[in-house]
N, C-alpha and C positions, 0 to 999 in steps of 0.2 A: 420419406416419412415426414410429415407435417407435426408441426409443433403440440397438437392436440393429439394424435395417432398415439395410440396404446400399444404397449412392446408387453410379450407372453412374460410372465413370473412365475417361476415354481412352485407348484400347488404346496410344499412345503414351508413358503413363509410366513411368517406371520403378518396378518391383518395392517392397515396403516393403524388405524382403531385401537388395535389391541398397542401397536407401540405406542401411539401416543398417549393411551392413559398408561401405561409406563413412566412413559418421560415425564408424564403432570405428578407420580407419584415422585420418583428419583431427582429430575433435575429443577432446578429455580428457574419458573417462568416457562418448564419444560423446551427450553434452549441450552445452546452449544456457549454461551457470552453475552453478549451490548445485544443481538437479535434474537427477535421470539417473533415469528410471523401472526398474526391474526387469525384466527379459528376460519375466518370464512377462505383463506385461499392457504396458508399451510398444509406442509405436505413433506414425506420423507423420503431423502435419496435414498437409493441405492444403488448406482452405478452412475458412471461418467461416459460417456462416449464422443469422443471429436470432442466438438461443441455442445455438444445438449448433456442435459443429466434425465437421469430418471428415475420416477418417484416408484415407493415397494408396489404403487399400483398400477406401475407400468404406463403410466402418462410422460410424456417426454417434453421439455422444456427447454427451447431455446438458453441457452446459459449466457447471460453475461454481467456475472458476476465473477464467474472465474478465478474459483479461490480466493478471493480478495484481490486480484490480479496478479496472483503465480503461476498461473497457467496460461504464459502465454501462448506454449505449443497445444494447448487445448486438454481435457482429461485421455488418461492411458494413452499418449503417446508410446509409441510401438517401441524408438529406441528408447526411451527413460523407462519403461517397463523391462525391454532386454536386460538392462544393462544392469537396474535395481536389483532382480531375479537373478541375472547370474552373479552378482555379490551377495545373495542372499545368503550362497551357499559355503561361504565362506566366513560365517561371522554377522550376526548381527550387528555387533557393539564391541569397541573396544574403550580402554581409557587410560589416561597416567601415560601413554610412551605414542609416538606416532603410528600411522599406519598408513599404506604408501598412498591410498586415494587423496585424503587430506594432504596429502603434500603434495600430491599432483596435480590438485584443483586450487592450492594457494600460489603455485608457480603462473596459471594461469588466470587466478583473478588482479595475481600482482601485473600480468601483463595487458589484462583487459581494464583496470582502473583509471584513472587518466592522475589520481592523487597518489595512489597507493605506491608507497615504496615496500610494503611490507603488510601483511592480514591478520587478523585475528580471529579468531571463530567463534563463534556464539550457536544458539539456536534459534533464536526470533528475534525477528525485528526489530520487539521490544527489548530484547537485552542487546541487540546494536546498539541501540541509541543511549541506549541507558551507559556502555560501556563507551561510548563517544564522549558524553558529557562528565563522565570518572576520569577518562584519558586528560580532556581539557581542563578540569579541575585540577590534578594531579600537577598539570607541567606547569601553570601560572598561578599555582600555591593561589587560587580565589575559589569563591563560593558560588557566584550568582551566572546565571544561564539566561541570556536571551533569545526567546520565540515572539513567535507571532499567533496572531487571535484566532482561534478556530483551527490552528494547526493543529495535527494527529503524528505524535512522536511514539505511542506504544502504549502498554495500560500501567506502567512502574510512575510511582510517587509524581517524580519531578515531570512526567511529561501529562498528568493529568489537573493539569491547571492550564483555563480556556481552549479545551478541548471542541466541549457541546454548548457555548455561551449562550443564555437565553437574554442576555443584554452584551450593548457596547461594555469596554473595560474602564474602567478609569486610570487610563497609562501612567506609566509601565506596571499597576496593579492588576490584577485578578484574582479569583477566588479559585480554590480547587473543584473541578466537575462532580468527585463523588466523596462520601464518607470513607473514615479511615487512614485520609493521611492527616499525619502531624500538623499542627498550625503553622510551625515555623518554614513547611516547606513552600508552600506561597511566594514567602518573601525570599526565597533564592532563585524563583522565577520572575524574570520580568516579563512582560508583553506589550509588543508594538504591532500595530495594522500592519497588515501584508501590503508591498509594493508603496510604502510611503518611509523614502532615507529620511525625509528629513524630522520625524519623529523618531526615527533610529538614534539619528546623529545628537540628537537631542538626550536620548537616553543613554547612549554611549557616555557623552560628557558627563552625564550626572552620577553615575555607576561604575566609572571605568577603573577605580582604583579595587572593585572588588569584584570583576567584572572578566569571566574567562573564558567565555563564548557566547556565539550568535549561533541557533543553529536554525536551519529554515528546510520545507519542500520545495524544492526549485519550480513543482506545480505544487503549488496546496492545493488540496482535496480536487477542484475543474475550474481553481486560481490558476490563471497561467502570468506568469512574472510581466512586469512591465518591462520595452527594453531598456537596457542600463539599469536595471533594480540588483540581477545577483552578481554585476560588475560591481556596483556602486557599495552592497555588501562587503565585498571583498575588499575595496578601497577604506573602509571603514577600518576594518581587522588589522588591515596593516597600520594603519596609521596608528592604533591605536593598541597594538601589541594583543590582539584577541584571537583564540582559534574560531575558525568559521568551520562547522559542521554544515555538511549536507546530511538531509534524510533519503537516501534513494534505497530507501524501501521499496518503494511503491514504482521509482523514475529507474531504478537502475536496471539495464538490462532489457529497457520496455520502452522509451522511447528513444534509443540509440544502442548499440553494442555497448558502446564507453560510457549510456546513462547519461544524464543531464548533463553532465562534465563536459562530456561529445558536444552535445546535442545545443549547447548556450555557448559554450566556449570560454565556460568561466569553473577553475581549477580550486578546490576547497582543501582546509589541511586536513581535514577528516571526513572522511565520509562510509555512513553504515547502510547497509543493505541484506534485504532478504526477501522473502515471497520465490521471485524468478529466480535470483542467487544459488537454491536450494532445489531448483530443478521441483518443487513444488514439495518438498521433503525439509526435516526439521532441522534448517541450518541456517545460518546466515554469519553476516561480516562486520568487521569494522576495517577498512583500507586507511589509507594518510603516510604520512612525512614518518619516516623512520626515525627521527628525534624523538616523534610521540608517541609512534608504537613500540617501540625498545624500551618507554616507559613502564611495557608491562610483560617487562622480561624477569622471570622468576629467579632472576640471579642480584636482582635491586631489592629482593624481598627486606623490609627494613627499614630501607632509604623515604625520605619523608613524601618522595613524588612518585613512587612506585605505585602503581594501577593495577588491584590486583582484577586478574582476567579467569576465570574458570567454570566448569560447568561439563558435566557428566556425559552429558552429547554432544561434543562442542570437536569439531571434526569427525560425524559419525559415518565409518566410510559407507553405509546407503545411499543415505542424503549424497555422499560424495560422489557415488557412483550416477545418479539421477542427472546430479550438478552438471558435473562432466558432457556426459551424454546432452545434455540441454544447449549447454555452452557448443557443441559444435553443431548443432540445430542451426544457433542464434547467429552463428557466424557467417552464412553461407551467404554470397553477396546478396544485396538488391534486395535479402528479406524486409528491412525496417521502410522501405520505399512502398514496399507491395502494403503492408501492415497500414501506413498512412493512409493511401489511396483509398482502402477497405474500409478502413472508417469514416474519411469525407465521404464515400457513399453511401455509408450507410445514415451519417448527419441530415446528408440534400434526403434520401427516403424521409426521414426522418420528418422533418424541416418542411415537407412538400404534406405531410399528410395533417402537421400540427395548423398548417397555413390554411388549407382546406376547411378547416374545421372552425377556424376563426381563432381560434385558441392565442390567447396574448402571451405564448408560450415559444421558446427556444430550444433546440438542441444542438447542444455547446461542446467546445470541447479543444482537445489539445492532443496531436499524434495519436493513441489507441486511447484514453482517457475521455471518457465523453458524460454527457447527464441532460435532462429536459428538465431547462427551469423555466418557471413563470416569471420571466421579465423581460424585456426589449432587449436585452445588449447584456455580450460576456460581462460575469462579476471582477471585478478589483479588487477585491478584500471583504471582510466577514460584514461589513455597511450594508455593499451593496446584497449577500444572500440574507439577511434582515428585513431588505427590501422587497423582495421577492415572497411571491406567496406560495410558503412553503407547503401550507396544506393539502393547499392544489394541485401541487408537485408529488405530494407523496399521493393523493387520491386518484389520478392517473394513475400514475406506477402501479396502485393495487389493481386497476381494472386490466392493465397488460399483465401482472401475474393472471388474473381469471382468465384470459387468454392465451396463457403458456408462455410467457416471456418469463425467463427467471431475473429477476431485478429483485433488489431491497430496496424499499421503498424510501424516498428522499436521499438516496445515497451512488454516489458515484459509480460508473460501472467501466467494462472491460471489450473492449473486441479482441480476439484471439487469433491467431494467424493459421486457424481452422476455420473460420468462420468463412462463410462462401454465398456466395450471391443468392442461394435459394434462402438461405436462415435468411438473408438482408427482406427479402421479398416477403415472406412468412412474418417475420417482424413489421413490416409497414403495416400489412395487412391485421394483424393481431393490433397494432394501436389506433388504426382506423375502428377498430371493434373498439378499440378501450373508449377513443376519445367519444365515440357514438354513448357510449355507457356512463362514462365522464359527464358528459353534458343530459344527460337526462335527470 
């Protein structure tokens, strides 16, 4: 089946038409969040399969976007279906006291961590990090959280400043991305350029007395670290008595078993995770140093460092049971070897048809993390995609949606360790169409 090939829908659904003036009535922007596709190539799922999704009109889409990249065994995997299905039957939802998944999936992310002496549960990503930066607050009795420029920590308060920057920052300042949060929260974020210590170290010094973590994506967004940058982090932290949070959101589980940790060989005391964590289900982590996570043990309730942790889905044994099942997917040797391979060839595809075309365009990338930017040479830091001509970037992207590649446009995407040589070929070929369409 070709990325364009129409799949039967049951004469009983409803219309795309009829949903979408639904949604323009019911939701803002008739979107799910931050995306609202454009009236000429939007369209709505209804089913996942392998790699492709497909829309109520039975057009099928190469996917690689991939839940945000939590799918990296692809949609409806056979065992995270099993395995969800048969917990179904036992319990949606539990709360207030354990249930044995969740402890059977924390024994096993305390052992696939390479930080974690101990886990805590959350439900997204966002409340990882959000509960990372409360833990490091908590233990060094300080206020103030350093990031870096154009990083993406989740959508709560303190991680929505220099998220979507439409200018450089004026270091360690920045503004907040959207309305809504408080003025004073700005200023307990600092910001420094990705992959430059020495305007860290610079900010370190000027901050460090109120000053209780660094947290970074070990790739930001299709940044990939300079080397000796999340060493040089890390030497920072100690010197200077600071928790260093990782975001492996996005890194954990996806380009290594053990996550960036593995995969750079540089060990963080915190680090939060979700997407792949959750087996593509509503869960996620925060792992580290049992000093910090014992800070959010409900027997400190009181005490002035105590972190409080909680939340009504927050080990829900589905999500656990998906987890699980995932985790022993992820394990089986040689898979994250085969995973790289599949996406350098899908890059040189890539790469070979953007060259053809003249196109002053790249397709970049790091392990299954890839993106086609318009500029010569991988980015460094949020400068160099400033540099870049982002509009170009996204107006391609929309001509490979009119061609059945599922991509958001201007935004980073996913290979899936479903993904197979025919989608690689079907995708060259659909952005030979875009780029034809591109340049007219």
């Amino acid at each position: 089946m070709t990325a364009l090939e129409m799949t039967s829908v049951g004469d009983d659904a409803r219309s795309q038409d009829d949903l979408y003036r639904i949604a323009e009535e019911s939701l803002p922007g008739a979107g799910l969040g931050g995306y609202s596709l454009p009236e000429e190539v939007r369209f709505v799922i209804r089913r996942g399969e392998g790699s492709r999704v497909i829309s109520v009109e039975g057009r099928s889409y190469i996917d690689y976007v991939g839940g945000a990249g939590a799918l990296i065994l692809g949609h409806a995997h056979p065992a995270l279906v099993a395995a969800a299905q048969a917990r179904c039957a036992d319990g949606l939802h539990f709360f207030g006291t354990l249930n044995d998944l969740a402890i059977e999936l924390a024994g096993e992310l305390v052992e696939a961590i390479p930080c974690a002496d101990k886990v805590i549960f959350a439900t997204t990503g966002s409340e990882a990090t959000f509960y990372a930066m409360r833990i490091a607050r908590a233990a060094k009795q300080r206020n103030k959280i350093l990031k870096f420029e154009g990083a993406y920590h989740g959508n709560h308060d303190y991680a929505s400043v220099s998220i979507m920057p439409t200018q450089l920052a004026n270091y360690p300042y920045a503004p907040s991305d959207t309305g809504g949060v408080p003025s004073v929260v700005p200023d307990t974020v600092l910001v420094a350029p990705y992959n430059d210590l020495d305007v860290v170290e610079a900010i370190v010094r000027e901050h460090m007395d109120d000053l209780a973590a660094i947290i970074v994506e070990p790739i930001q967004r299709i940044i990939s670290p300079q080397p000796g940058f999340l060493a040089g982090l890390r030497k920072i932290c100690d010197d200077n008595d600071i928790v260093l949070i990782f975001d492996e959101v996005v890194t954990g589980f996806r380009v290594a078993y053990g996550g960036a940790q593995e995969y750079f060989g540089v060990t963080p005391d915190l680090a939060s995770y979700g997407k792949i964590v959750g087996g593509g289900g509503p869960l996620s982590c925060v792992g580290g140093r049992k000093d910090l996570i014992d800070l959010c043990d409900p027997k400190h309730k009181g005490q002035a460092n105590y972190a409080y942790i909680n939340g009504t889905l927050h080990g829900n044994p589905i999500a656990a049971a998906a987890a699980l099942a995932s985790l022993q997917e992820l394990k089986r040797p040689g898979r994250y070897d085969e995973l790289e391979a599949m996406s350098n060839k899908l890059l040189a595809l890539c790469q070979e048809v953007l060259n053809r075309h003249g196109l002053p365009a790249i397709a970049t990338g790091q392990r299954s993390l890839w993106q086609i930017l318009f500029r010569t040479t991988p980015p460094k830091n949020q400068a160099d995609l400033f540099d870049s001509d982002q509009a170009a970037a996204k107006a391609l992207d929309l001509a490979q949606l009119r061609q059945g590649i599922y991509v958001l446009p201007g935004v980073r995407r996913f290979v899936s360790m479903v993904h197979s040589d025919e989608d690689f070929a079907e995708t060259a070929e659909a952005l030979d169409a875009a780029c034809r369409d591109f340049k007219r």
